[in-house]
Structures are given as structure tokens and as C-alpha cells.
N, CA, C and O atoms as a CHARMM CRD file, in Angstrom:
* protein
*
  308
    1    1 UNK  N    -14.36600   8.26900  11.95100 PROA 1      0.00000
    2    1 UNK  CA   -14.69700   7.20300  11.01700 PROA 1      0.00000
    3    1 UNK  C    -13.68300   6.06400  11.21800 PROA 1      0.00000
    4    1 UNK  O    -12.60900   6.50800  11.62600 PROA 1      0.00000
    5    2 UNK  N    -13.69800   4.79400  11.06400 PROA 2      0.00000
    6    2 UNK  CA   -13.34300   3.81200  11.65500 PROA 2      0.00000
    7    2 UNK  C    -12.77700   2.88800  10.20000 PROA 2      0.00000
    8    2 UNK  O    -13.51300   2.95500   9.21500 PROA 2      0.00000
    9    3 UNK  N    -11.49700   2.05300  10.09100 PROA 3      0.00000
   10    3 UNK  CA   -10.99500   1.96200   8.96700 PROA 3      0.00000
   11    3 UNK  C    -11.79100   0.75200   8.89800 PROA 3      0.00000
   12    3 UNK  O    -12.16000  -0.05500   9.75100 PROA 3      0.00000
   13    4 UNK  N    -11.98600   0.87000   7.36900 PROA 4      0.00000
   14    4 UNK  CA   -13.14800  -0.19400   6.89700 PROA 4      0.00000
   15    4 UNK  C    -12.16900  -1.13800   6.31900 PROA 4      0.00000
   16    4 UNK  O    -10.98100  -0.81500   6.30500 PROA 4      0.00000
   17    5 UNK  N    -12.62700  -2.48300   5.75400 PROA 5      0.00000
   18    5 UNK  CA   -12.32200  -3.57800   5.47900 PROA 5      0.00000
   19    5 UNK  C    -10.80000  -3.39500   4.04800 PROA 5      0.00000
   20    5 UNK  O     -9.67500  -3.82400   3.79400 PROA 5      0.00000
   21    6 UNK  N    -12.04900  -2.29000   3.43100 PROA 6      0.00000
   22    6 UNK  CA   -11.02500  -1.64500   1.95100 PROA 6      0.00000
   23    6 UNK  C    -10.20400  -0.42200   2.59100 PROA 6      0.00000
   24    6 UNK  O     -9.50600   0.29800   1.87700 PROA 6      0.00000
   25    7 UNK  N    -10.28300  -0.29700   3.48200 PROA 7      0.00000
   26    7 UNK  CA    -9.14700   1.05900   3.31700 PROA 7      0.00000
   27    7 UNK  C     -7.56100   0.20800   4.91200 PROA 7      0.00000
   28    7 UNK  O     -6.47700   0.63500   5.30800 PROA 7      0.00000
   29    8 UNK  N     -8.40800  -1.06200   5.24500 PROA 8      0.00000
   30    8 UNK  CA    -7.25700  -1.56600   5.83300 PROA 8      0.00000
   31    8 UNK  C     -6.68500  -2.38800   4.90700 PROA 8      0.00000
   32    8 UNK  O     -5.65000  -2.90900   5.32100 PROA 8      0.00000
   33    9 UNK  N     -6.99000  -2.67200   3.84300 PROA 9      0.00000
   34    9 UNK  CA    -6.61600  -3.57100   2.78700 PROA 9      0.00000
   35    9 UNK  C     -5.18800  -3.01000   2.02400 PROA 9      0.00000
   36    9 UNK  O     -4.13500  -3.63100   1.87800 PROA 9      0.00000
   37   10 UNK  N     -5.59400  -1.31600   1.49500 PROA 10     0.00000
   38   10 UNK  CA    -4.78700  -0.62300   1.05900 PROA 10     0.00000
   39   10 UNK  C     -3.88800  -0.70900   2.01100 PROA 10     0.00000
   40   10 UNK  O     -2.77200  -1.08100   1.64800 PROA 10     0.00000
   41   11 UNK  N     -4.11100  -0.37800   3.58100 PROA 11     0.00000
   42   11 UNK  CA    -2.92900   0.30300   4.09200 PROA 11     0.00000
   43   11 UNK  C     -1.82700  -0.98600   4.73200 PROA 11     0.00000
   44   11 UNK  O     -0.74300  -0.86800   5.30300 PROA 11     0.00000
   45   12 UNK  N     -2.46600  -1.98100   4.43500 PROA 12     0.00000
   46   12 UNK  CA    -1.58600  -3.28400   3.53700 PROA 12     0.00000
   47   12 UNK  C     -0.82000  -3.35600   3.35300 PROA 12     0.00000
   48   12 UNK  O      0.25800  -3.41200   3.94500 PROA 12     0.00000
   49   13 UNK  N     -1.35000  -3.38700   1.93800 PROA 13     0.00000
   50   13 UNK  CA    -0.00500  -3.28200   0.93300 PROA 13     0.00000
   51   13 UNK  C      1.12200  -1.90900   1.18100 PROA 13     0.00000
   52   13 UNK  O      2.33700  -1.95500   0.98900 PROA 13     0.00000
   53   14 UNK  N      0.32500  -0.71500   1.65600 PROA 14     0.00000
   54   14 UNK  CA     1.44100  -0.10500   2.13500 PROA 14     0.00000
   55   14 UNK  C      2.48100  -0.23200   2.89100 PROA 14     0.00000
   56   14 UNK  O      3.59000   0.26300   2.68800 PROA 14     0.00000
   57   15 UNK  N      2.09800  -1.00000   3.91600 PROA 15     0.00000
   58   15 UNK  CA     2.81400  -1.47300   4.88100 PROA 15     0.00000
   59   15 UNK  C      3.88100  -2.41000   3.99900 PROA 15     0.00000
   60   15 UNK  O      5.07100  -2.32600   4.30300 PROA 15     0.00000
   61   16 UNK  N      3.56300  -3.11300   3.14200 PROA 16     0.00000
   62   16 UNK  CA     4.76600  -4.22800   2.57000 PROA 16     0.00000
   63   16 UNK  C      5.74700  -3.21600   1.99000 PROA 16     0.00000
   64   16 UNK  O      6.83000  -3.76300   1.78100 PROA 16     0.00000
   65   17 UNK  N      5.73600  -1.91100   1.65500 PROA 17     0.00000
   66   17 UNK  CA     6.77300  -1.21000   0.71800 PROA 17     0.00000
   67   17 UNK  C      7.88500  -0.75700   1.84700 PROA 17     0.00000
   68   17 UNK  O      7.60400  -0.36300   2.97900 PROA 17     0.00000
   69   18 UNK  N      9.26900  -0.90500   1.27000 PROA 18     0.00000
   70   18 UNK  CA    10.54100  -0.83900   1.77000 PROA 18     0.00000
   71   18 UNK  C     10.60800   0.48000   1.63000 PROA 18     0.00000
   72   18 UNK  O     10.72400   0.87000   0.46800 PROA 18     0.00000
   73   19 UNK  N     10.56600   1.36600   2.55200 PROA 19     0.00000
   74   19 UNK  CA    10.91200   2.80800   3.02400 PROA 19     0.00000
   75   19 UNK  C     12.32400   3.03000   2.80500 PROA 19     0.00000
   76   19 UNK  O     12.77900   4.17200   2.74000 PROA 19     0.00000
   77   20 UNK  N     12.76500   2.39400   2.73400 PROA 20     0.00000
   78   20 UNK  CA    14.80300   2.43700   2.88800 PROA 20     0.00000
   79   20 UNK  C     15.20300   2.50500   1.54100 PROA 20     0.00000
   80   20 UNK  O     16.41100   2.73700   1.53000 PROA 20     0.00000
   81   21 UNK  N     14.76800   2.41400   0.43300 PROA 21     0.00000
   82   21 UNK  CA    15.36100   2.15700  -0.79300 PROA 21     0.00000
   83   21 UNK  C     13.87700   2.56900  -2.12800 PROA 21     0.00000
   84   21 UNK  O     12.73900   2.11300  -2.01300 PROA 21     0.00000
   85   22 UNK  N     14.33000   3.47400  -3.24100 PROA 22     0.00000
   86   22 UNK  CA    13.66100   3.73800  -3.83600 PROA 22     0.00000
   87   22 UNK  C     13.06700   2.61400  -5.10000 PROA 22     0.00000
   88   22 UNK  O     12.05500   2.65500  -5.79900 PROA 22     0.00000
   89   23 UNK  N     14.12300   1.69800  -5.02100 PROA 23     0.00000
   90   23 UNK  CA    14.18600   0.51700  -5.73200 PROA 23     0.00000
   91   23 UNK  C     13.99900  -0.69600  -5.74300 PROA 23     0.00000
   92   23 UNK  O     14.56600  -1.40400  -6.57500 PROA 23     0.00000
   93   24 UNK  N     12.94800  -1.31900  -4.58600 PROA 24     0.00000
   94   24 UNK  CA    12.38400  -2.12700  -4.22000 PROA 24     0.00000
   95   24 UNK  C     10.79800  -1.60400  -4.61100 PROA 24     0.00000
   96   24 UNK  O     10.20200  -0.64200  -4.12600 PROA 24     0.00000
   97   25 UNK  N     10.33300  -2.54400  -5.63000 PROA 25     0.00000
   98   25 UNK  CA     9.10000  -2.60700  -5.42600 PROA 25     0.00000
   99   25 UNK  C      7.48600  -3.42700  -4.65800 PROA 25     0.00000
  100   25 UNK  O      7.48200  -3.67400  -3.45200 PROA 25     0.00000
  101   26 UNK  N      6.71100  -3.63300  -5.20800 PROA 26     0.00000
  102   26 UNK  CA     5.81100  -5.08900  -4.76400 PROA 26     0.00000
  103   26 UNK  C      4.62200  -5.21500  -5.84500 PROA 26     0.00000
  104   26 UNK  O      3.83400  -4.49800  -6.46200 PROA 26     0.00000
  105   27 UNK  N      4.96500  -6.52300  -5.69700 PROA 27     0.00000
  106   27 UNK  CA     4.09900  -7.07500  -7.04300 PROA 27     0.00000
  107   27 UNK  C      3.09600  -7.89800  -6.26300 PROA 27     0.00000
  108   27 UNK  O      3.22200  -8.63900  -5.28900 PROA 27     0.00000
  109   28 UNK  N      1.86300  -7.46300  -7.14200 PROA 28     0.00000
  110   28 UNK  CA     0.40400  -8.26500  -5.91300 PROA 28     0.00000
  111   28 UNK  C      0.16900  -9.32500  -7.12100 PROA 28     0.00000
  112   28 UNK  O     -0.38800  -8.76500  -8.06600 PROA 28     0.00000
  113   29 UNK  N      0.42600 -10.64700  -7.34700 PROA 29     0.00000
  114   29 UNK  CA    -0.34700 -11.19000  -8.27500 PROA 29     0.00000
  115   29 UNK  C     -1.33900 -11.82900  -8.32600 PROA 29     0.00000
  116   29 UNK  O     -2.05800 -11.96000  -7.33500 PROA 29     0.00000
  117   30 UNK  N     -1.57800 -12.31300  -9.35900 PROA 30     0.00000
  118   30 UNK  CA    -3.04000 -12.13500  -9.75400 PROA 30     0.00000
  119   30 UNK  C     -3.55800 -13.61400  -9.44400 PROA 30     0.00000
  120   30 UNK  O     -4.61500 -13.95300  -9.97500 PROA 30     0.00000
  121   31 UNK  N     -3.00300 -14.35600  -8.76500 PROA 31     0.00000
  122   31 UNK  CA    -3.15100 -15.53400  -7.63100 PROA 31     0.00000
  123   31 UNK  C     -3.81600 -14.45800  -5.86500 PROA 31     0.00000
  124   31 UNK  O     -4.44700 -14.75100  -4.84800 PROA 31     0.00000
  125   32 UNK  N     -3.39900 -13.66000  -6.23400 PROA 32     0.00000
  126   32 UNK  CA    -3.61400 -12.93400  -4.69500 PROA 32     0.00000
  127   32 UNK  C     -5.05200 -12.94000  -4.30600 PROA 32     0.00000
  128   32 UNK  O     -5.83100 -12.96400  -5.25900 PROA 32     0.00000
  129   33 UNK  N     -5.57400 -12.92300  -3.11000 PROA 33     0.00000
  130   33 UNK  CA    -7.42900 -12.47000  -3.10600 PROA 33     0.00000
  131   33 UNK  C     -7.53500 -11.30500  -3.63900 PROA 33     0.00000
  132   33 UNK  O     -6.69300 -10.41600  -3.76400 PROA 33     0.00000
  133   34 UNK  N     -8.90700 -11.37000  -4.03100 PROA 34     0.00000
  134   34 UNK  CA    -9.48200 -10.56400  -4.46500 PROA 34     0.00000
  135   34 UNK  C     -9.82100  -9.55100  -4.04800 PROA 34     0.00000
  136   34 UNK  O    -10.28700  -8.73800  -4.84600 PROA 34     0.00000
  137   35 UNK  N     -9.72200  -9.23100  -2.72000 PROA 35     0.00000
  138   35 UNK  CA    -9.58800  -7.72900  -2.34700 PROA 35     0.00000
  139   35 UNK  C     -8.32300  -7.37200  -2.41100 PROA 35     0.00000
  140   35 UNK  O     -8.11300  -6.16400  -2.30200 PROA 35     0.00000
  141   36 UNK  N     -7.20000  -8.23700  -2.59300 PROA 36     0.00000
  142   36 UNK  CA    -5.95200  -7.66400  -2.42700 PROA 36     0.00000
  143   36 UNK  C     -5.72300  -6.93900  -3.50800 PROA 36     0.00000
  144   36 UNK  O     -5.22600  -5.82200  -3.35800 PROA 36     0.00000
  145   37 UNK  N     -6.01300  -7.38700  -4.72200 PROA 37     0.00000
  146   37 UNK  CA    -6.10800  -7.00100  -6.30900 PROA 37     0.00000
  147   37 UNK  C     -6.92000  -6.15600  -6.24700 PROA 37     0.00000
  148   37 UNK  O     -6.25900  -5.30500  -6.84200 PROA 37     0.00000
  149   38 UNK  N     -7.85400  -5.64900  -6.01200 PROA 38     0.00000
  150   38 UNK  CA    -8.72800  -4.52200  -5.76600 PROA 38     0.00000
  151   38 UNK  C     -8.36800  -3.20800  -4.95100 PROA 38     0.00000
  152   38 UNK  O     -8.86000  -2.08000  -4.96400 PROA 38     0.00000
  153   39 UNK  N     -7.03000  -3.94000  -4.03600 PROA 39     0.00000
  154   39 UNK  CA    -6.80000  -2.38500  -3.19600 PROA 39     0.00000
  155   39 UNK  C     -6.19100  -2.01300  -3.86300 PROA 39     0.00000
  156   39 UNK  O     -6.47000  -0.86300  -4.20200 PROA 39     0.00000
  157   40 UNK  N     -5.02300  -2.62000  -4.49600 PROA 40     0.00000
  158   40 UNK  CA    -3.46900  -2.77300  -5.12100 PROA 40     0.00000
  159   40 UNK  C     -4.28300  -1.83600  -6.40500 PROA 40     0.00000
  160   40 UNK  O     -3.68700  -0.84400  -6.82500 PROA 40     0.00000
  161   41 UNK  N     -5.58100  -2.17400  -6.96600 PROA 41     0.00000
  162   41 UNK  CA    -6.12300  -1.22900  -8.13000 PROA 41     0.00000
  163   41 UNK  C     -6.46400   0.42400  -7.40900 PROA 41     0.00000
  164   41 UNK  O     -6.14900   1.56900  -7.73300 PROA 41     0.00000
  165   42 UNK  N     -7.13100  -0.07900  -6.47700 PROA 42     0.00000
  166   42 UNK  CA    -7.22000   1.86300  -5.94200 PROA 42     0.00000
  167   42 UNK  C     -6.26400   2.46200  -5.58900 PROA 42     0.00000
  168   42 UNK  O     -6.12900   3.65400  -5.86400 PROA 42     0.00000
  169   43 UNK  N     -5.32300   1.73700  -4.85400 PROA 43     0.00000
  170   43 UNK  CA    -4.14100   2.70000  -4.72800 PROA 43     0.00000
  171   43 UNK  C     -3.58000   3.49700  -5.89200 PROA 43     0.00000
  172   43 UNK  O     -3.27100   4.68800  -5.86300 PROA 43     0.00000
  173   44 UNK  N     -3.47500   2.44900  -7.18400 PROA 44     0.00000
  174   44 UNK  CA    -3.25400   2.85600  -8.38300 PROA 44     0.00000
  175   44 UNK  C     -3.55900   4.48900  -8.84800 PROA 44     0.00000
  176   44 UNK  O     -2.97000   5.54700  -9.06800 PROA 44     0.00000
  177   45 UNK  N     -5.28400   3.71900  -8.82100 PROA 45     0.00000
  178   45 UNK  CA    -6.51900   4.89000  -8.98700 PROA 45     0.00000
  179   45 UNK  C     -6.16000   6.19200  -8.37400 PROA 45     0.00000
  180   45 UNK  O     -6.33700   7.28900  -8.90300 PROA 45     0.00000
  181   46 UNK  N     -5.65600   5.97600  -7.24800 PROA 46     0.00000
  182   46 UNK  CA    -5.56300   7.47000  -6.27300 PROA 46     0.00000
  183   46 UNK  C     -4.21500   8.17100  -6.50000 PROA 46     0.00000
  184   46 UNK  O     -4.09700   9.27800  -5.97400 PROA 46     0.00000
  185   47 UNK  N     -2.81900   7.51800  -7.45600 PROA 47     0.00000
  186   47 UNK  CA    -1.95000   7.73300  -7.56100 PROA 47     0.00000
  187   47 UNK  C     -0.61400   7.57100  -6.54200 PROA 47     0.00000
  188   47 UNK  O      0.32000   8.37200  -6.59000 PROA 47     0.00000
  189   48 UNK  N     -0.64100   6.72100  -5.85400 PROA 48     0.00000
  190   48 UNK  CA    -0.34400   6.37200  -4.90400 PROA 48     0.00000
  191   48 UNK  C      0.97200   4.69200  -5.16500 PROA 48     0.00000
  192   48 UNK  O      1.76800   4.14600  -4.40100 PROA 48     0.00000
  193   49 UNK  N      0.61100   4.46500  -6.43800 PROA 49     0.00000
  194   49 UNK  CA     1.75800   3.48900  -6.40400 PROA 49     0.00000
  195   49 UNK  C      1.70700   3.77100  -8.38100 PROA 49     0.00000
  196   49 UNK  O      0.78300   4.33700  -8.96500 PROA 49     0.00000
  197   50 UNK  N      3.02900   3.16000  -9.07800 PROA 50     0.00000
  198   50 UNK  CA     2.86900   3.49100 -10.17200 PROA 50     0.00000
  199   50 UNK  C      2.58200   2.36200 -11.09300 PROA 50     0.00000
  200   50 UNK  O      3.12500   2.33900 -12.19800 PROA 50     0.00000
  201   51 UNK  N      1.48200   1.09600 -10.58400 PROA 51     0.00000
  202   51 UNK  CA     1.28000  -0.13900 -11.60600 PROA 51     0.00000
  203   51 UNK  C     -0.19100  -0.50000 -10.70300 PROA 51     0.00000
  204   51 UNK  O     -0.65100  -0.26600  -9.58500 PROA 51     0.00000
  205   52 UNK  N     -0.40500  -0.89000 -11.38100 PROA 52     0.00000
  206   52 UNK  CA    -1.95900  -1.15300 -10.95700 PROA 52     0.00000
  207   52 UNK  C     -2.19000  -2.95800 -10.26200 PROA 52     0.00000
  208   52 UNK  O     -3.13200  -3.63600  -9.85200 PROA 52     0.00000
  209   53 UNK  N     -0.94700  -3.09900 -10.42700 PROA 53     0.00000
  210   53 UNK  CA    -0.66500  -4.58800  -9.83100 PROA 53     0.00000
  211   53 UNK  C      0.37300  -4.21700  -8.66500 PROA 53     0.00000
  212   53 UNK  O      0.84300  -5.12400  -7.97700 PROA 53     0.00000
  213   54 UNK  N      0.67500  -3.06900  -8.48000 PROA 54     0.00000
  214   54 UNK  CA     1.76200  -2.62800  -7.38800 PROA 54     0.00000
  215   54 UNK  C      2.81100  -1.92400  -7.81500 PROA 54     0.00000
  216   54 UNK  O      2.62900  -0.71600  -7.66600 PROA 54     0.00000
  217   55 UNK  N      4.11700  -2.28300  -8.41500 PROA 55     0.00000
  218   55 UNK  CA     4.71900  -1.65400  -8.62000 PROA 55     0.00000
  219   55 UNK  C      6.00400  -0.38400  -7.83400 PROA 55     0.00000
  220   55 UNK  O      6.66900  -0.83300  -6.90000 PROA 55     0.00000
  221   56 UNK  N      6.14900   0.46100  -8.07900 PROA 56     0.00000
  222   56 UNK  CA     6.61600   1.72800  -7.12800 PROA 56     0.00000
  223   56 UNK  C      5.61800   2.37700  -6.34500 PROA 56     0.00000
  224   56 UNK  O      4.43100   2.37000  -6.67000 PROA 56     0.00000
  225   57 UNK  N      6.17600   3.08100  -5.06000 PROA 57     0.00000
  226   57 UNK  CA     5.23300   4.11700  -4.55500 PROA 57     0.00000
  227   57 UNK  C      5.63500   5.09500  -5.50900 PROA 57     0.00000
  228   57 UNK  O      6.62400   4.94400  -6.22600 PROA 57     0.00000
  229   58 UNK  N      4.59900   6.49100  -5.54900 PROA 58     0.00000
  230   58 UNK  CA     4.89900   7.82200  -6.27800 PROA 58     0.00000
  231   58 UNK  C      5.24900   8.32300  -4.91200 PROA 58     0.00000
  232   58 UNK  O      5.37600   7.73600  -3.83700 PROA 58     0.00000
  233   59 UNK  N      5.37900   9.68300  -5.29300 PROA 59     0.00000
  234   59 UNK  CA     6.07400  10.58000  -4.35200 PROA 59     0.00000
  235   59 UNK  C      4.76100  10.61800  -2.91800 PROA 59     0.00000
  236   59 UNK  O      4.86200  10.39700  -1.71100 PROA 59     0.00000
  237   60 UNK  N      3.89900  10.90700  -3.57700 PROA 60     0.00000
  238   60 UNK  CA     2.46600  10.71700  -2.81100 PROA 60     0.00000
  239   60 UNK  C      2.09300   9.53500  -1.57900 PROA 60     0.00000
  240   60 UNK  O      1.75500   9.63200  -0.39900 PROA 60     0.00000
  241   61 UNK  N      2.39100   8.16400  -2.68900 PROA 61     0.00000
  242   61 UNK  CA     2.30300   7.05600  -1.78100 PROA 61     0.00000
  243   61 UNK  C      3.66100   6.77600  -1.17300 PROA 61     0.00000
  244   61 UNK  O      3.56900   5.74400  -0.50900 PROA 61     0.00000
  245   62 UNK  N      4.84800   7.26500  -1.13400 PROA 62     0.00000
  246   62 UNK  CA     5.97400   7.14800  -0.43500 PROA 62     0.00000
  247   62 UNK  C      5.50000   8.02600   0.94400 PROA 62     0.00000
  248   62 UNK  O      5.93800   7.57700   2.00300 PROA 62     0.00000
  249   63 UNK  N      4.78800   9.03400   1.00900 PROA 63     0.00000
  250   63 UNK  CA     4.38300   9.89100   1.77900 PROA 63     0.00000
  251   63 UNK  C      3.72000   8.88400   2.73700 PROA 63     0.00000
  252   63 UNK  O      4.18400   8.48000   3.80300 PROA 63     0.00000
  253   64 UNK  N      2.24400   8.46700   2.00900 PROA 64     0.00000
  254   64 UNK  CA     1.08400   7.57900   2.74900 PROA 64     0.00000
  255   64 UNK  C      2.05700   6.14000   3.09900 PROA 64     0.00000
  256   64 UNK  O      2.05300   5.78700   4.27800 PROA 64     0.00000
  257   65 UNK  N      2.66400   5.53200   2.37000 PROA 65     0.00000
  258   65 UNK  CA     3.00400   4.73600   3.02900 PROA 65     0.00000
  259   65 UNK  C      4.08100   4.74200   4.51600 PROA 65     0.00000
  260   65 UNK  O      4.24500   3.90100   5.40000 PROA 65     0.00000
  261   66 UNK  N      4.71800   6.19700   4.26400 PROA 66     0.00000
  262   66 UNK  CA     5.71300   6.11800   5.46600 PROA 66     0.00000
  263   66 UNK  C      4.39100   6.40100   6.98300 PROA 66     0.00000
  264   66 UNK  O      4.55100   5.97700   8.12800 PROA 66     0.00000
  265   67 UNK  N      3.23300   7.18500   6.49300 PROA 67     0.00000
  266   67 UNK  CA     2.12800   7.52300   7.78400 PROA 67     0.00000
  267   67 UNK  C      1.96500   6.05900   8.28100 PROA 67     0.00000
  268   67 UNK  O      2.20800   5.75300   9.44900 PROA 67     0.00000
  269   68 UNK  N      1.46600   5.00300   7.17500 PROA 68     0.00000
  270   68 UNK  CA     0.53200   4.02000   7.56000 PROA 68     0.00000
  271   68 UNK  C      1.94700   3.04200   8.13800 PROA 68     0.00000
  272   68 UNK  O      1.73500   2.22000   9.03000 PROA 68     0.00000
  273   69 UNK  N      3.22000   3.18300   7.62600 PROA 69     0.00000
  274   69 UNK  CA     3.72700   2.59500   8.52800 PROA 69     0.00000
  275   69 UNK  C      4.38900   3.14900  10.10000 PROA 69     0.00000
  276   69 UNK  O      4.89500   2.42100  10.95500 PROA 69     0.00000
  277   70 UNK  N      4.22900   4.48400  10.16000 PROA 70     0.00000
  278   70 UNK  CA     4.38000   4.91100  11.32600 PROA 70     0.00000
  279   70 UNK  C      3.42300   4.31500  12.69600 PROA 70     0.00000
  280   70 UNK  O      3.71600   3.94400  13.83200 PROA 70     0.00000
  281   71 UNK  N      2.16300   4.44200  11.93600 PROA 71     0.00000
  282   71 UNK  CA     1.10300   3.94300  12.76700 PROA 71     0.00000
  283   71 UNK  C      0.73800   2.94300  13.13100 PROA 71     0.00000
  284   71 UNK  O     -0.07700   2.84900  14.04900 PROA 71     0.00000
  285   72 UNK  N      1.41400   1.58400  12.29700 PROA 72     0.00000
  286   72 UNK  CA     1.58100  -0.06700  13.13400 PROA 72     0.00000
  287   72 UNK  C      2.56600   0.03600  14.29200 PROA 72     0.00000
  288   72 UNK  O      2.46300  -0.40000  15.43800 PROA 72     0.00000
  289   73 UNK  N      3.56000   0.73400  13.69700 PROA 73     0.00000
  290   73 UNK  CA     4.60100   0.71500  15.65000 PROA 73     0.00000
  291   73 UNK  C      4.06100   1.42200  16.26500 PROA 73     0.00000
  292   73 UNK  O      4.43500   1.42200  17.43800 PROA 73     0.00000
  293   74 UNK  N      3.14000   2.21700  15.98100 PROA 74     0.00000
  294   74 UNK  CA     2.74000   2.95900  16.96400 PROA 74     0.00000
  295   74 UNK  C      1.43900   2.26300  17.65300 PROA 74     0.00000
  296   74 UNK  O      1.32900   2.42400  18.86800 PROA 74     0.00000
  297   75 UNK  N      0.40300   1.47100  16.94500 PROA 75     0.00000
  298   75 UNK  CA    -0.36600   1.06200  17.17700 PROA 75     0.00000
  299   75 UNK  C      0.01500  -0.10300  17.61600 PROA 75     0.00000
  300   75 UNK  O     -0.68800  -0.31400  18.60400 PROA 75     0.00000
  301   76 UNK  N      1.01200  -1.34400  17.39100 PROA 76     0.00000
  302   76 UNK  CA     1.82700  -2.34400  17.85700 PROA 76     0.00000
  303   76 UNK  C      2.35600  -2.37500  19.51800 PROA 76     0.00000
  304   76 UNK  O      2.42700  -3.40600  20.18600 PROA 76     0.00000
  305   77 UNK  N      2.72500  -0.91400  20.03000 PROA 77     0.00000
  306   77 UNK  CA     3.85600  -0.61900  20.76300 PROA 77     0.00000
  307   77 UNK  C      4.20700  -1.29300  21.09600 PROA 77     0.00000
  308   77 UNK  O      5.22600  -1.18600  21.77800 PROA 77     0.00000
């Protein structure tokens, strides 16, 4: 299956979260497009960040976000 429009959207904003520090967050506001505000809500949905505008990763999306950023350098090389 081939990443669709919404699930490269999410892995996005994953990509913007600082792996190095538990205390950096990201705030999507509500100036942002409208799919951006929409991923930034499913991630929410799936438990994966802890604000529905962005916020922290959970333990979960600290997980997904370290994959989805493994896979731009890897996909980058």
C-alpha cells in the first residue's frame, strides 16, 4: 500500500518533532492548511501526540516518530 496524501501529512509533522529532548514540542496553528490541522487532529486521535493542535509526542508517537524519521535519511540518502 502506497502512502497516501493523509498519512504523508501525519508523517510530517512527525518529522518536525525533536528526538533529542523530551521538552520541545510543536504547535500546528490554526493559520496552518487544512490538512495540516487535520493530521495534527489524527495523530491526536491515534494517541500519538498529547494536544490535538500538536503538542508532545506520547511514548507511542516518540516511537512512530523516531521510524518516520529514520526513513527520510534513509529514503534521502
Amino acid at each position: 500500500m502506497p502512502f497516501t496524501p493523509t498519512i504523508a501529512e501525519e508523517l510530517n509533522i512527525l518529522a518536525r518533532y525533536n528526538l533529542d529532548t523530551t521538552q520541545e514540542g510543536v504547535k500546528v496553528h490554526s493559520s496552518a492548511e487544512p490538512e495540516v490541522i487535520a493530521a495534527a487532529q489524527r495523530l491526536f486521535d491515534k494517541g500519538l501526540i498529547t494536544q490535538a493542535d500538536g503538542g508532545y509526542l506520547t511514548d507511542l508517537g516518540r516511537t512512530a516518530a523516531g521510524h518516520a524519521q529514520d526513513l527520510l535519511l534513509i529514503v534521502r540518502g
